[in-house]
C-alpha positions as CSV (number, residue, x, y, z in Angstrom):
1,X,-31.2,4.7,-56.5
2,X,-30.8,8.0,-58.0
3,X,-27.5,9.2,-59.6
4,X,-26.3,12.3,-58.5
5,X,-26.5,14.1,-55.4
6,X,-29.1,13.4,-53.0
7,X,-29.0,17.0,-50.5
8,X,-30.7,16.7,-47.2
9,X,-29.3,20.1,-46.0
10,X,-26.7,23.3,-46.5
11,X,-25.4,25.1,-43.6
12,X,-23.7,28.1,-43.0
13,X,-21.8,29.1,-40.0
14,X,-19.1,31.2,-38.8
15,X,-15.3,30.2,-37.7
16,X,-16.5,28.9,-34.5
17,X,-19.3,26.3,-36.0
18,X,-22.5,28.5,-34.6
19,X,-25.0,28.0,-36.9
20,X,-25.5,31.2,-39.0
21,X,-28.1,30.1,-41.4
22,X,-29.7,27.3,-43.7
23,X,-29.3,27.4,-47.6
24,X,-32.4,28.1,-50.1
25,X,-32.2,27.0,-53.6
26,X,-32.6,30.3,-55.7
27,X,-31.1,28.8,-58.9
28,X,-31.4,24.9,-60.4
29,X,-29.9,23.5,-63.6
30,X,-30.9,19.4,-63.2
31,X,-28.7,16.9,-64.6
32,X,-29.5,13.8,-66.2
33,X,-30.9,10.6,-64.4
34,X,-32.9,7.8,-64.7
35,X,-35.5,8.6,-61.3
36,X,-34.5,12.4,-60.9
37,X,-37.8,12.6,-59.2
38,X,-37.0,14.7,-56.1
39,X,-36.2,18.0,-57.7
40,X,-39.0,20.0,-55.0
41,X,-36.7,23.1,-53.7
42,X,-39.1,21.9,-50.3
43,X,-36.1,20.4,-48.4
44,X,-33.7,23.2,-48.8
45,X,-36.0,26.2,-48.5
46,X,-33.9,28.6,-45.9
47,X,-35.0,26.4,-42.6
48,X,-33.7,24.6,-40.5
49,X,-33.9,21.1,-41.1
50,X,-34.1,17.7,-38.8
51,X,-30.5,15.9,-38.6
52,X,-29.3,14.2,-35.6
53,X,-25.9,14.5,-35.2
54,X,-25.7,14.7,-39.4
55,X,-27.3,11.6,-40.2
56,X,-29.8,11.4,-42.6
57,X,-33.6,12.3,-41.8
58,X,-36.1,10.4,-40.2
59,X,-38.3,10.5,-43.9
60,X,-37.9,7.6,-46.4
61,X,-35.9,8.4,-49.5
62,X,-38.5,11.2,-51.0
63,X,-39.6,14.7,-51.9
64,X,-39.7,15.6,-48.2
65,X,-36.2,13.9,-47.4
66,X,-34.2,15.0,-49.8
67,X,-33.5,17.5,-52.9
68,X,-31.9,15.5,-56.1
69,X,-29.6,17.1,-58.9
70,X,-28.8,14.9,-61.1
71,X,-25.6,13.7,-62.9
72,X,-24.2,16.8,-63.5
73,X,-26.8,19.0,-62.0
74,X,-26.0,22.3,-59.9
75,X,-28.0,24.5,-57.8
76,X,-27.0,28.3,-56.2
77,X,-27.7,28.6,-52.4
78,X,-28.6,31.8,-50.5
79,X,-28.2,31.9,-46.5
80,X,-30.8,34.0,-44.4
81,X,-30.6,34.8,-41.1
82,X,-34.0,34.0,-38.7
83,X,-35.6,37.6,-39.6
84,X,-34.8,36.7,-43.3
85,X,-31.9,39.6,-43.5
86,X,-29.4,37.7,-46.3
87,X,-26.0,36.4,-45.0
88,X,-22.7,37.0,-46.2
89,X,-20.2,34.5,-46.9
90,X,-17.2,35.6,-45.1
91,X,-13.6,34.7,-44.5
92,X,-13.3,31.6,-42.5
93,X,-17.4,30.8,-42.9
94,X,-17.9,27.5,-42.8
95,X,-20.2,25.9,-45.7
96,X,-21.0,22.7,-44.5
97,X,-23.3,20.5,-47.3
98,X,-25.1,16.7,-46.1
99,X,-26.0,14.2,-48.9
100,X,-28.5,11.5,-48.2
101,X,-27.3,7.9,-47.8
């Protein structure tokens, strides 16, 4: 398997868990691993994404499924709304962040 984290999606939602937004990648630094493969900023791209009940998604282990870092690797996250107007991060926001497996 691949070291690292393995990101199937980043929410954003206000104090009351309603669903404010889905993370894009607008930044990367990859770590180090042996089968970093999965690096396609495709899985978090700003929409919503398939989990039932926060378990991981119906795809094999792949490009589609997941987004991989790395040992060691970071990525920066921006939250749009559904007209694409960027969200703020607020006081009592709720970042909520699902790793495959």
């Amino acid at each position: 398997s691949d070291p690292g984290s393995d990101l199937i999606a980043v929410v954003l939602s206000d104090a009351n868990g309603q669903t404010l937004g889905w993370g894009e990648v607008v930044n990367q630094n990859l770590g180090e691993g042996d089968n970093n493969d999965f690096i396609s900023p495709g899985r978090l791209d700003g929409n919503p994404q398939s989990l039932a009940s926060g378990q991981c998604p119906n795809e094999s282990f792949n490009e589609s499924g997941v987004y991989s870092m790395g040992c060691g690797g970071w990525i920066t996250i921006k939250f749009s709304d559904s007209q694409g107007v960027p969200l703020d991060i607020s006081q009592g926001s709720i970042i909520e962040v699902y790793e495959y497996g």
